[in-house]
N, C-alpha and C positions, 0 to 999 in steps of 0.2 A: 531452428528458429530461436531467436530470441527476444523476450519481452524488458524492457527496463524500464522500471515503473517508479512514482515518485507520490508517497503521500504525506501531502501536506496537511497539517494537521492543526495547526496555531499552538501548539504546545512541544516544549520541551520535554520527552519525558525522561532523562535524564536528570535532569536538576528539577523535576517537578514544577516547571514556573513556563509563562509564556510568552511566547519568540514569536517577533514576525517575519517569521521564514523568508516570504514572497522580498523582502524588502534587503533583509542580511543577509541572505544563502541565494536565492534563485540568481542575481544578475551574475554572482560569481559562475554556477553553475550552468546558465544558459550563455556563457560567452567560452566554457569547458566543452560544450556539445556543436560547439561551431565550429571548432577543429576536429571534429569525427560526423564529416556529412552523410557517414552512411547508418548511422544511428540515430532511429525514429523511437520515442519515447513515448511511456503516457503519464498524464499527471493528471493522481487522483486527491479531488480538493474538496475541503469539508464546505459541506450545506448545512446546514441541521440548525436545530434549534440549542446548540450549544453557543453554536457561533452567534446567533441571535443574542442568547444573552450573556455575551462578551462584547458584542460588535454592536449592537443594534438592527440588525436584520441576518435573515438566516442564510443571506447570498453574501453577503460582507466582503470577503474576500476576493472573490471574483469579481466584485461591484466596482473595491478599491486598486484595482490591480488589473483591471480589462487592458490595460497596457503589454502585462507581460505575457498573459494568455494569448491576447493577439499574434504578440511577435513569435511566439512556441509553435502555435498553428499555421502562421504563414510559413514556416521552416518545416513545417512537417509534421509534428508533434500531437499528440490529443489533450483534450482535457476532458476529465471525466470528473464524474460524481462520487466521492465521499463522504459516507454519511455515520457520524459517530451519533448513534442512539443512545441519549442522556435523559434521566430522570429530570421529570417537571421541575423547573427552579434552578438547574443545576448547572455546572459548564461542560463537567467532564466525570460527571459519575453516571458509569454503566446501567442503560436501560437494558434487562433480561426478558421482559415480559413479552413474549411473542406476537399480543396483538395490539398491543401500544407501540410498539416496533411498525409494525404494518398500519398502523394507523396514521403515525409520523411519515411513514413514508409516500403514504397514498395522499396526502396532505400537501409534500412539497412537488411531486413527482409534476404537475404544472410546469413551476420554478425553475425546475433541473431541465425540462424540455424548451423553456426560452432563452437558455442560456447555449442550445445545443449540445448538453452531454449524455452520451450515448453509451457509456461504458459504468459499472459499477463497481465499489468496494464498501465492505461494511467494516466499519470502526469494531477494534479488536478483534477481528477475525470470528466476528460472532455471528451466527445464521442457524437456521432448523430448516427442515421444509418448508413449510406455513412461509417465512419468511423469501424463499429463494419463490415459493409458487405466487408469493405477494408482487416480487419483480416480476415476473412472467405476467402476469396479468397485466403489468401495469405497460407490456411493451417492451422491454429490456431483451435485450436478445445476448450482453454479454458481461458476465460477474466476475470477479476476479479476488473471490474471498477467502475460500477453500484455505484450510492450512494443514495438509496431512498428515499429522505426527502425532501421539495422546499430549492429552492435556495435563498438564504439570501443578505442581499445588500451588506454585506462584504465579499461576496467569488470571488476568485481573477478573477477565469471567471465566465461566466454564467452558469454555469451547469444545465440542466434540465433531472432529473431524476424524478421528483415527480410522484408518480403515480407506479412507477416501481415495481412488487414482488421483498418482503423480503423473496425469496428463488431464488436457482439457475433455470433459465429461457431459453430457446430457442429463443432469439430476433427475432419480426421480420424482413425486410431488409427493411419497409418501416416508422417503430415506434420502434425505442432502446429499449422506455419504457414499451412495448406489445408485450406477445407471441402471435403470430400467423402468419396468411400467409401472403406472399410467408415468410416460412423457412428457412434459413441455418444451417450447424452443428455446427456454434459457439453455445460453452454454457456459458450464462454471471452467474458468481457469485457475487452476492452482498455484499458490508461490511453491517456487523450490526451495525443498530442506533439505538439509544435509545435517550432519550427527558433527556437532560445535561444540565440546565442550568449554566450559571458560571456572576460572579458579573458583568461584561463588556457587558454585554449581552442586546440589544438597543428592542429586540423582545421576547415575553414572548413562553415557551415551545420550544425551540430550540435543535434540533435534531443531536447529533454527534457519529461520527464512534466509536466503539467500541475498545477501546485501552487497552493492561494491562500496560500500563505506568501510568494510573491516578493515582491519590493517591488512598488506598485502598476499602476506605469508598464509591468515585464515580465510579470503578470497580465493586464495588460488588451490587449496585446500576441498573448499566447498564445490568449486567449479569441476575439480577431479571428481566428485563425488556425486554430482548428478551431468556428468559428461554426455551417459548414456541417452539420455529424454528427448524426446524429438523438439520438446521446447522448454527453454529455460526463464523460468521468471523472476525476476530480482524484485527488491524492493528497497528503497531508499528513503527516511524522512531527512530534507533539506538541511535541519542544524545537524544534522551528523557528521557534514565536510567541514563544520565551524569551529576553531578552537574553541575550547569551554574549560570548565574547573569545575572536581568534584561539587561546589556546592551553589547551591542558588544564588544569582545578584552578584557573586566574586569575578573578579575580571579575569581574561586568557589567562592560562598557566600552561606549564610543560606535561600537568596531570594526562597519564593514560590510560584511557579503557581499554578493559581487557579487550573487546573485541573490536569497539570504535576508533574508529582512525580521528575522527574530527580533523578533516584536512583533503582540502581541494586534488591538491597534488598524489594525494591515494586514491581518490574518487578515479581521477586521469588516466594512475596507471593499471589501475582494475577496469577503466574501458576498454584501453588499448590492450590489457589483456583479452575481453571477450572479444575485441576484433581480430586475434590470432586464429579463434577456432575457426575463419572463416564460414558462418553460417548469416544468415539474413536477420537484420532488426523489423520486426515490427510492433507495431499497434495494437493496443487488444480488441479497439472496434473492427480492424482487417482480420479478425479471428471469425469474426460473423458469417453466419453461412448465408 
């Protein structure tokens, strides 16, 4: 199987500055998934009180945009819940504190249910226990946060996943990173890594999520490289298929990422690649038992 997932985030984090995806990226890329009918996606979209105070309310996105979500859904698609945990006052600086985490979340978890989303991700790949047994209580049946690889001295928080299966798992409520007991019915699905290195890279063999935004050559690369998984999760944020220039505010240029493609047409032929492996797309809510 396979998952191809999209989190929308309202920020650029490349040039550090912020994009409105839904409006420059998605119509291109939802008119890119209409010529491949057999690929069901999920798009996970920030909530939070980030977006609150950038937007004016912490649904914003989905508020201003019920348009495009509609037509994603009526095609098949899901939409789920993203929730980037930000320190009070702030738009985008990393909430660590585990139960101001769970407090925020028990707070919107309402919100997220009248909007319909049934699937979860947390902003930077960041969870403990405490946190995934906080979904579990609250209902949540499927998480999709997990990032199996150690944590590197450049990632924004600490995230400690290492250790964790590269398949989907039953946490337990006392180790994120271990199925076992005590149980709940959250079930976490992991993105897929593969070992990427790219020329900035201070640590040899370095471990990154699996995206079809690469350029082709490191897509196809990574897709060798967790071939094996009975399920494959990608992950994409929207300005990645967008041209862009190294610096904030500068218009398109021919500038290359090392690993970002910024470009529709590499999006395309990294789907039609995973449509070779002949395996099944689906949804991470169809992952629920």
């Amino acid at each position: 199987m396979i998952a191809v997932t999209f989190d929308v985030d309202d920020v650029n984090w490349v040039t550090g500055s912020g994009t409105d995806e839904l409006s420059l990226a998605a119509p291109t890329i939802m008119s890119l998934l209409d010529t491949f009918p057999d690929i069901r996606t999920t798009w996970f979209v920030r909530l939070d009180a980030g977006i609150a105070a950038r937007r004016g309310r912490p649904d914003a996105l989905l508020h201003e945009h019920a348009d495009v979500f509609a037509r994603l859904r009526t095609a098949g698609h899901e939409v789920a819940w993203h929730h980037h945990a930000v320190r009070a006052g702030t738009t985008d600086e990393p909430e660590t504190d585990s139960s101001a985490i769970c407090t925020a979340l028990r707070a919107l978890a309402p919100l997220v249910r009248a909007w319909g989303l049934e699937s979860v991700r947390l902003g930077w790949s960041y969870a403990d226990a405490s946190i995934l047994a906080c979904l579990d209580d609250l209902g949540f049946t499927v998480d999709s946060t997990a990032l199996p690889r150690p944590s590197y001295p450049w990632d924004v928080v600490p995230r400690d996943w290492d250790g964790a299966p590269h398949r989907p798992y039953h946490p337990s409520r006392t180790d994120h990173r271990r199925e076992g007991e005590p149980l709940g019915s959250l079930l976490e699905v992991p993105l897929s890594v593969a070992v990427l290195p790219a020329p900035h890279d201070t640590l040899p063999d370095v471990q990154r999520y699996v995206n079809p935004a690469y350029h082709v050559e490191l897509f196809g690369r990574a897709i060798r490289a967790v071939a094996a998984s009975p399920l494959i999760v990608t992950v994409t944020h929207p300005y990645e298929c967008l041209p862009t220039s190294p610096n904030a505010g500068a218009s398109p240029s021919p500038y290359r990422h090392p690993l970002l493609s910024h470009s529709p047409d590499v999006l395309r032929d990294n789907l039609a690649h995973l449509c070779t492996l002949g395996r099944p797309f689906v949804t991470l809510n169809s992952l629920r038992a």
